[in-house]
C-alpha positions in Angstrom: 105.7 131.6 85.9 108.1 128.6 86.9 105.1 126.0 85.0 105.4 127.8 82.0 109.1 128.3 82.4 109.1 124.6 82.2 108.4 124.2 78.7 109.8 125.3 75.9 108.3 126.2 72.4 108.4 123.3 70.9 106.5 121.4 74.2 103.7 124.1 73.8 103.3 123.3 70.3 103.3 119.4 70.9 100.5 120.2 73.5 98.6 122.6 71.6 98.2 120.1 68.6 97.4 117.8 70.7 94.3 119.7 72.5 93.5 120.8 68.8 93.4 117.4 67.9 91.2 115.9 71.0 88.6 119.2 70.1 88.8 118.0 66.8 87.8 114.5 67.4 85.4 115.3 69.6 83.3 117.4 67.4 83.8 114.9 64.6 82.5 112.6 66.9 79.6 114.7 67.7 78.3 114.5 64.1 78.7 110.9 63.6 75.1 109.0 64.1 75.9 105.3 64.7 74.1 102.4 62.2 72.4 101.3 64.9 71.0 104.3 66.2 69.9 105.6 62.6 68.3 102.3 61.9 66.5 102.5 65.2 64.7 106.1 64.3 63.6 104.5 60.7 62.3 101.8 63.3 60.8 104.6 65.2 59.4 106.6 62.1 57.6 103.5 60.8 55.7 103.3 64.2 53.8 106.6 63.7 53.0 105.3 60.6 49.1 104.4 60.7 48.8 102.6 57.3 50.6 102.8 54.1 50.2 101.4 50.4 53.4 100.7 48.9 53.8 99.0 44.9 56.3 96.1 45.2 58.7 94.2 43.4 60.4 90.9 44.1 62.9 89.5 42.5 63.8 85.5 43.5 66.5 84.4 40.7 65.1 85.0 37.6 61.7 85.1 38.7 60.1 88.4 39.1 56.5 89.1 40.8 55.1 92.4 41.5 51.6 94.3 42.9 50.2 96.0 45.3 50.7 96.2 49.9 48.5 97.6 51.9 49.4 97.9 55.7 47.7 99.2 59.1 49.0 99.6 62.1 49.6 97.6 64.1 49.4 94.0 62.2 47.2 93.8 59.1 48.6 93.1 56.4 47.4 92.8 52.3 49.2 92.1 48.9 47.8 91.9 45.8 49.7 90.6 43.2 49.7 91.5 39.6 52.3 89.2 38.6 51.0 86.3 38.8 48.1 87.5 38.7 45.1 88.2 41.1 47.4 86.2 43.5 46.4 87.4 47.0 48.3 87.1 50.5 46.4 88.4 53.2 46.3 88.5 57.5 43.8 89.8 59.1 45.4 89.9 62.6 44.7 86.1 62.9 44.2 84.0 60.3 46.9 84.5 57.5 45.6 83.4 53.5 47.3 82.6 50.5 45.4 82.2 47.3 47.5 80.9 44.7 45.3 81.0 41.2 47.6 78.4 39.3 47.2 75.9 41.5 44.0 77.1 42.8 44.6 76.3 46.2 44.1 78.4 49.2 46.7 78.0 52.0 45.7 79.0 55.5 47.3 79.2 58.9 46.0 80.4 62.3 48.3 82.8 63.5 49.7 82.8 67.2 52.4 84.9 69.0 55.0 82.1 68.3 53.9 82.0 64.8 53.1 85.6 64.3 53.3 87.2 60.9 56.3 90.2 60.8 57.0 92.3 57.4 60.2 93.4 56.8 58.8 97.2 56.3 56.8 97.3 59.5 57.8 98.2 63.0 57.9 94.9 64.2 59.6 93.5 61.7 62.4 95.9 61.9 62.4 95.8 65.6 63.2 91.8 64.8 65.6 92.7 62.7 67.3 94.6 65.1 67.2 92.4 67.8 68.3 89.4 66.0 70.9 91.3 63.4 73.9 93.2 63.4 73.7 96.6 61.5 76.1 98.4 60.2 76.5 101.2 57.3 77.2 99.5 53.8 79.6 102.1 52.8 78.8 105.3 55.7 76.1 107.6 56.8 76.3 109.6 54.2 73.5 108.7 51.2 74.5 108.2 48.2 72.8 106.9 44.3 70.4 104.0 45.0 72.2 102.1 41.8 75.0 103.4 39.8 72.9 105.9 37.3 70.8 106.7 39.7 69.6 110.0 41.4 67.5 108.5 44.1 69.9 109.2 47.5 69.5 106.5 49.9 71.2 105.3 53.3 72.7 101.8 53.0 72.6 99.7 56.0 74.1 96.5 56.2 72.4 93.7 58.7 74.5 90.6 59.3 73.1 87.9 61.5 73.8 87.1 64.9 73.0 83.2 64.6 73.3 81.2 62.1 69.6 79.9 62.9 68.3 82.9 61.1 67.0 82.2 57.9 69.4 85.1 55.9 73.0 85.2 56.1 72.8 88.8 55.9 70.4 91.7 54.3 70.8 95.0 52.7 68.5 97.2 52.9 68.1 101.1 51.3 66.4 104.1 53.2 65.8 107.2 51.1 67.4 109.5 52.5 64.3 111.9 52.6 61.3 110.2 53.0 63.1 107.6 55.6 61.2 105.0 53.6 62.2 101.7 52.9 63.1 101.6 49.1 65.0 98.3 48.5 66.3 95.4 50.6 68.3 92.6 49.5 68.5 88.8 51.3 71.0 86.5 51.2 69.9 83.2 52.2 72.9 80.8 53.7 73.0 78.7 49.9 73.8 82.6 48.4 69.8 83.1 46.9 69.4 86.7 46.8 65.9 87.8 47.2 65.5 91.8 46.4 62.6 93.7 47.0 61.9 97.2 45.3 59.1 99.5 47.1 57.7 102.5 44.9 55.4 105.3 45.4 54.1 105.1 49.2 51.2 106.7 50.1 50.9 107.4 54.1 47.9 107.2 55.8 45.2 106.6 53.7 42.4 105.7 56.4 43.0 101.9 55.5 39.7 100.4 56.6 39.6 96.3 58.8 37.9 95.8 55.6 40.3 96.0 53.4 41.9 92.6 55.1 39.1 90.8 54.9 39.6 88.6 51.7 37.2 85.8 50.4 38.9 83.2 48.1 37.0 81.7 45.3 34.9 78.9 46.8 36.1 76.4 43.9 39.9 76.5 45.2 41.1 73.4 47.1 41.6 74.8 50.9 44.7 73.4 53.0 44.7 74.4 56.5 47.7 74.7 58.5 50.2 74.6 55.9 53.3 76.2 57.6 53.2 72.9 59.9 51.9 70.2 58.1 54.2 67.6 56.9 
């Protein structure tokens, strides 16, 4: 009696409010997933992912290029381009090709762990991305229209980098909100080139076969070995 006694009505209400506003806080809290932890279980998803086919679009400036990626866990990688056409890049968990047909020229480079070959929209590459950028929400958690006019919902995460040794200054990138897929990301080199990337119409584990990573360039294309390195 002589602790309540002690305060008067307008002390209770101060306190109550308070306490009110603590719960409050708390449960908002509760509900709140940070940009890092949502980004990490798309990271996550993507690893129980055994292979995937995904239609693609890049856009470099004004030049567009578009086709076909083919992916299997946990490093192969294929795309076939139909803009330009029958333009192929390809690696087969060791030796990565590139078969340019204008210049008929095929690139090739031994791969190595130093070296190694990362996509954006694999596990590894997002675990990179991670590691190496900071991510945030664009706008929030909450999804909202891919594009203005658009009724695809999607997450927006925004990755800034860490060091200013990484090749983008920072990249956007947009999960549906359903599938969890990757549907667009958007690279900002240091000079301000944007380089977007549009992903359409997955299909999930397909029963890829090694086979389909296996690629034999035309035998009258000029071969240059060790490209990324040469001077």
């Amino acid at each position: 009696m002589f602790i309540f006694s002690r305060y008067n009505n307008s002390n209770m209400k101060k306190t109550f409010f308070a306490v009110l506003a603590l719960f409050s806080a708390s449960l908002f809290a509760q509900s709140i997933t940070t940009a890092s932890a949502y980004f990490k279980t798309i990271s996550e998803y993507y690893a129980t992912i055994k292979d995937y086919e995904v239609e693609f679009e890049i856009k470099v400036d004004k030049q567009e290029s578009a086709g076909n990626l083919s992916f299997k866990a946990p490093d192969l990688l294929r795309l076939d381009y139909t803009n330009p056409e029958e333009q192929v890049i390809c690696y087969n968990g060791e030796v990565l090709t590139i078969y340019l047909p204008d210049s008929d020229a095929v690139l090739q480079q031994s791969i190595t762990e130093d070296t190694g070959v990362e996509a954006l929209t694999t596990p590894q590459g997002l675990s990179l991305l991670s590691r190496y950028y900071t991510v945030a929400y664009e706008t929030g958690q909450n999804a909202e229209p891919l594009e203005d006019g658009s009724d695809e919902m999607v997450v927006k995460f925004i990755l800034t980098r860490k060091s200013a040794s990484e090749a983008f200054r920072y990249i956007s990138i947009a999960v549906n909100e359903q599938t969890k897929l990757i549907r667009r990301i958007e690279a900002v080199t240091p000079k301000g080139e944007a380089l977007v990337f549009n992903f359409f119409d997955y299909k999930l584990n397909q029963d890829i076969t090694d086979q389909r990573f296996i690629y034999d360039a035309p035998s009258s294309a000029n071969n240059y070995n060790n490209f990324l390195f040469s001077e």
